[in-house]
DRENDO-1510 file (C-alpha; in Angstrom, 1 decimal, always signed):
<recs>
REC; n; res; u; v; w
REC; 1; UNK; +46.3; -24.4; +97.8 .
REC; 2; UNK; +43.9; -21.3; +97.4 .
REC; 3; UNK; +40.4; -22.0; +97.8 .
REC; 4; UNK; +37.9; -19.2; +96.2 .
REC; 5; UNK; +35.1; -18.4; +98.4 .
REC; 6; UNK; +31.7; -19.4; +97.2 .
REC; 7; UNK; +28.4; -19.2; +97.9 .
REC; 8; UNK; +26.4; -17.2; +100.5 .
REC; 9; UNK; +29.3; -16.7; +103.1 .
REC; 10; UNK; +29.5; -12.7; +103.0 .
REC; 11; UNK; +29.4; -13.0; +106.8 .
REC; 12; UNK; +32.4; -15.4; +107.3 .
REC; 13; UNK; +36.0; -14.0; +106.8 .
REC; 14; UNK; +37.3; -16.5; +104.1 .
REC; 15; UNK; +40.7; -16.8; +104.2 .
REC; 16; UNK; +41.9; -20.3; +103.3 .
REC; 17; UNK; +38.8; -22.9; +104.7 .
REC; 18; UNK; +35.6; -22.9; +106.3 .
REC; 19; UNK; +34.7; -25.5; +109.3 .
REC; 20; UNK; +32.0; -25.7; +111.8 .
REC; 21; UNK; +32.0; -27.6; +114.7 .
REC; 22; UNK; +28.7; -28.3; +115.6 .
REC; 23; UNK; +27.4; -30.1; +118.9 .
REC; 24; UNK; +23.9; -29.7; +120.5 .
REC; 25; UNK; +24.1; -26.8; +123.0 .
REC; 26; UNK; +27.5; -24.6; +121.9 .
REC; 27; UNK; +28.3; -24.0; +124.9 .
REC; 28; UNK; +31.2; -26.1; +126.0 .
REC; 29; UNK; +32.8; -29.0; +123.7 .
REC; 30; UNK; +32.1; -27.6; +120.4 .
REC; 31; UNK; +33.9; -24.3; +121.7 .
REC; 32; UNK; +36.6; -25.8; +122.9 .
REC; 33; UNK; +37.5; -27.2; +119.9 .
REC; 34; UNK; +36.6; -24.2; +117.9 .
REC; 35; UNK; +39.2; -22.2; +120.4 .
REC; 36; UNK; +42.0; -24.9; +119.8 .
REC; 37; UNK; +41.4; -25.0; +116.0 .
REC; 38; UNK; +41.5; -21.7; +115.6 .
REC; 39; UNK; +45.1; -21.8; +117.8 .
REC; 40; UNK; +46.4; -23.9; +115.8 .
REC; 41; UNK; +45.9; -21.7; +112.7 .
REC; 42; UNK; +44.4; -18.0; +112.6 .
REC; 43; UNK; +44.0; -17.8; +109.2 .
REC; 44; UNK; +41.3; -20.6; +108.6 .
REC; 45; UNK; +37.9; -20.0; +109.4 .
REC; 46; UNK; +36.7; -21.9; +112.4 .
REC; 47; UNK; +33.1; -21.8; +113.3 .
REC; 48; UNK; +30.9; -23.6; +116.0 .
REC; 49; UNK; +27.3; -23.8; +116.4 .
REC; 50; UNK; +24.4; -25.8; +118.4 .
REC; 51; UNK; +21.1; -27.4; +117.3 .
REC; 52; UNK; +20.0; -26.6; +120.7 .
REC; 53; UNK; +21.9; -23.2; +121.1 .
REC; 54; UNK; +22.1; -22.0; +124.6 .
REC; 55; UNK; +22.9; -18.3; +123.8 .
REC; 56; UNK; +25.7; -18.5; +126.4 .
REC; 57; UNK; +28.9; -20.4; +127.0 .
REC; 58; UNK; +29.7; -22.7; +129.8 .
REC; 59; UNK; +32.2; -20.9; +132.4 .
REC; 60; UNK; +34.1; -23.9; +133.5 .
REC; 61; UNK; +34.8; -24.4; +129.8 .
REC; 62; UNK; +35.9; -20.5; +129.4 .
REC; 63; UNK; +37.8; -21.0; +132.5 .
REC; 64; UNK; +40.0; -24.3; +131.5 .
REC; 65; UNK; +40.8; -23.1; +128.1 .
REC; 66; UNK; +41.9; -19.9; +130.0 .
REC; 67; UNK; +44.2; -21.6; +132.0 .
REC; 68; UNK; +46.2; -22.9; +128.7 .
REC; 69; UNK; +45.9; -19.2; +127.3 .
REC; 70; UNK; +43.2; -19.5; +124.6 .
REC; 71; UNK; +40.4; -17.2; +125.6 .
REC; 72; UNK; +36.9; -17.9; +124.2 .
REC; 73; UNK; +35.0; -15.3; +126.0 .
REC; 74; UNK; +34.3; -13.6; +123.3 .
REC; 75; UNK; +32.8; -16.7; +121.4 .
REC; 76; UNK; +28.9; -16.4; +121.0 .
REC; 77; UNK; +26.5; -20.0; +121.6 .
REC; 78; UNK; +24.9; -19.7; +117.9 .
REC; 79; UNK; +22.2; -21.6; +116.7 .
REC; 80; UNK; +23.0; -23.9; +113.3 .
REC; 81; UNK; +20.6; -22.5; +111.4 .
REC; 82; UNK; +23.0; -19.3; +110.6 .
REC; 83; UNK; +25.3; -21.3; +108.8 .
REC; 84; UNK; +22.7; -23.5; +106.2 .
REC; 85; UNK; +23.0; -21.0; +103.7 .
REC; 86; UNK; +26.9; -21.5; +104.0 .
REC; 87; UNK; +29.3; -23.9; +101.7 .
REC; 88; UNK; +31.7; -25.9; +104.5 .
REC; 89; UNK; +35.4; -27.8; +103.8 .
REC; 90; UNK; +34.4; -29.9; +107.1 .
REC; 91; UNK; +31.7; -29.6; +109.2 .
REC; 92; UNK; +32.5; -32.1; +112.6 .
REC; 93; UNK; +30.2; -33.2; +115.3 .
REC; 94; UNK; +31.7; -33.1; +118.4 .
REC; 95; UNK; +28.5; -34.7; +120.4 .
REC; 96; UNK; +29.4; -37.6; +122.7 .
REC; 97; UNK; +28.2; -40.9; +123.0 .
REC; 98; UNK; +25.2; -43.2; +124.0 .
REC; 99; UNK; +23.2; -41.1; +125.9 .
REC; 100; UNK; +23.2; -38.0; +123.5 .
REC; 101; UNK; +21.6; -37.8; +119.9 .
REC; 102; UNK; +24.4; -36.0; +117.5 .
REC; 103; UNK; +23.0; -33.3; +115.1 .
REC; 104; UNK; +23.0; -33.4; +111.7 .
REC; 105; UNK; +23.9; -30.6; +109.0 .
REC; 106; UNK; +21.7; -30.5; +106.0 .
REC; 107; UNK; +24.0; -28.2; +104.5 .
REC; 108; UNK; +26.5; -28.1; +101.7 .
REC; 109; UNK; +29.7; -29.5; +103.0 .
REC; 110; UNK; +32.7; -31.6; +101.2 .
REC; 111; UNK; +33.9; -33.6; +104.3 .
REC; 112; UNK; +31.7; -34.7; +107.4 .
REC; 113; UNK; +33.9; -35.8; +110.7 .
REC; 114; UNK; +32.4; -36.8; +113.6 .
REC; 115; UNK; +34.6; -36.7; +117.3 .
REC; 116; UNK; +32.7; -37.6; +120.3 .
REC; 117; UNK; +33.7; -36.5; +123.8 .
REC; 118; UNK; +32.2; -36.8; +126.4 .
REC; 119; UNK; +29.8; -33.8; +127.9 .
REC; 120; UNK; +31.5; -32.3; +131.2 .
REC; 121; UNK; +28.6; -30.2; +131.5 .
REC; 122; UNK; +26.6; -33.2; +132.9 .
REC; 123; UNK; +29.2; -34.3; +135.7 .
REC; 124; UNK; +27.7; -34.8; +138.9 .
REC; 125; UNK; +30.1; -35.0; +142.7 .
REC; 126; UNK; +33.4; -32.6; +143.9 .
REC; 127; UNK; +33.7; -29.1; +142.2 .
REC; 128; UNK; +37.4; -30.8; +142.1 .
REC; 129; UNK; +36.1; -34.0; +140.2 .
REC; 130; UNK; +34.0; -31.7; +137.9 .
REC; 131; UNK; +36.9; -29.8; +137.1 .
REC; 132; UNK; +38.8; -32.8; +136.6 .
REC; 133; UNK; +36.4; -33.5; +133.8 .
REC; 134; UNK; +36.3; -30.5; +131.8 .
REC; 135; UNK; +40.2; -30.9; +131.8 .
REC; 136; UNK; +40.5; -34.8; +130.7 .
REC; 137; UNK; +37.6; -33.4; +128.1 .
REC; 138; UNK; +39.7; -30.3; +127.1 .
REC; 139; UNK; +43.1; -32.1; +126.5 .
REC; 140; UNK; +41.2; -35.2; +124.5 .
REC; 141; UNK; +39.9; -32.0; +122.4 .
REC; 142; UNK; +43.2; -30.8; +122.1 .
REC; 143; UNK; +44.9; -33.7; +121.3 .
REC; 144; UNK; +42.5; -35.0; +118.8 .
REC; 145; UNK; +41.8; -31.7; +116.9 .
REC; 146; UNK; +45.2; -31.3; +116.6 .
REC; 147; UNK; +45.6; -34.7; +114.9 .
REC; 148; UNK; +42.9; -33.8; +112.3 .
REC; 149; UNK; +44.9; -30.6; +111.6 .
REC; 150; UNK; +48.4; -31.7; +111.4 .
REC; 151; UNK; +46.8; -34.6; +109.0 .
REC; 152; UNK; +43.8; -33.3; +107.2 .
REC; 153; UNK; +44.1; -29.2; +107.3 .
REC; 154; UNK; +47.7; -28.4; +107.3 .
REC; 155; UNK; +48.5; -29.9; +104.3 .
REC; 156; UNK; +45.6; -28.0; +102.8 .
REC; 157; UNK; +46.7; -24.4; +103.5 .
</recs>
């Protein structure tokens, strides 16, 4: 199916759909899964921003997504407010659980997801056990994002 792009999205390369993933910071889970999403299909338009932007992106998280050859160096941390202007096909939270408030969008969207993971960023003990978190937190990513796509977006575009 063809979608026609609408709205104020001169800035966004519409091909088929729009999605932001959008966490607090941008730095590290909601990248990740912007890197796989985008993987999994180059010619959707896959987005991530952060209430909280941090203007940069966590290393460790730049580093295990390396290691399965999906680079998001390039990526930028952006603040949420660039996108409120923006018509969205799914906009999905990716904040994790007790301890963390997710954000909301205020925005126009059509589908709202939410997938918590936990935040790697926070683990404390062994560079080895830290890593060992961003990992188990990477593949969950993976494996969960590429659920939503084989289900909800592939059958879309």
């Amino acid at each position: 199916m063809f979608y026609k792009p609408w709205g104020n999205i001169s800035h966004l390369k519409y091909k088929n759909m729009n999605i932001l993933i959008l966490c607090t910071g941008n730095s590290c889970r909601s990248q990740m899964a912007h890197g796989f999403l985008q993987s999994f299909n180059p010619n959707i338009n896959v987005y991530s921003a952060g209430t909280e932007a941090s203007g940069k992106l966590n290393q460790k998280a730049v580093e295990v997504m390396q290691e399965i050859g999906i680079d998001i160096s390039g990526h930028t941390s952006d603040s949420v407010e660039k996108y409120l202007n923006d018509k969205w096909d799914y906009v999905i939270t990716v904040c994790g659980g007790a301890n963390e408030t997710c954000p909301a969008f205020m925005g126009d969207v059509k589908h709202r997801l939410h997938m918590g993971f936990d935040d790697p960023s926070h683990t404390i003990g062994t560079d080895e056990f830290i890593m060992s978190e961003f990992h188990r937190v990477r593949d969950e990513i993976k494996t969960t994002f590429y659920q939503f796509y084989v289900e909800q977006i592939k059958p879309q575009v």
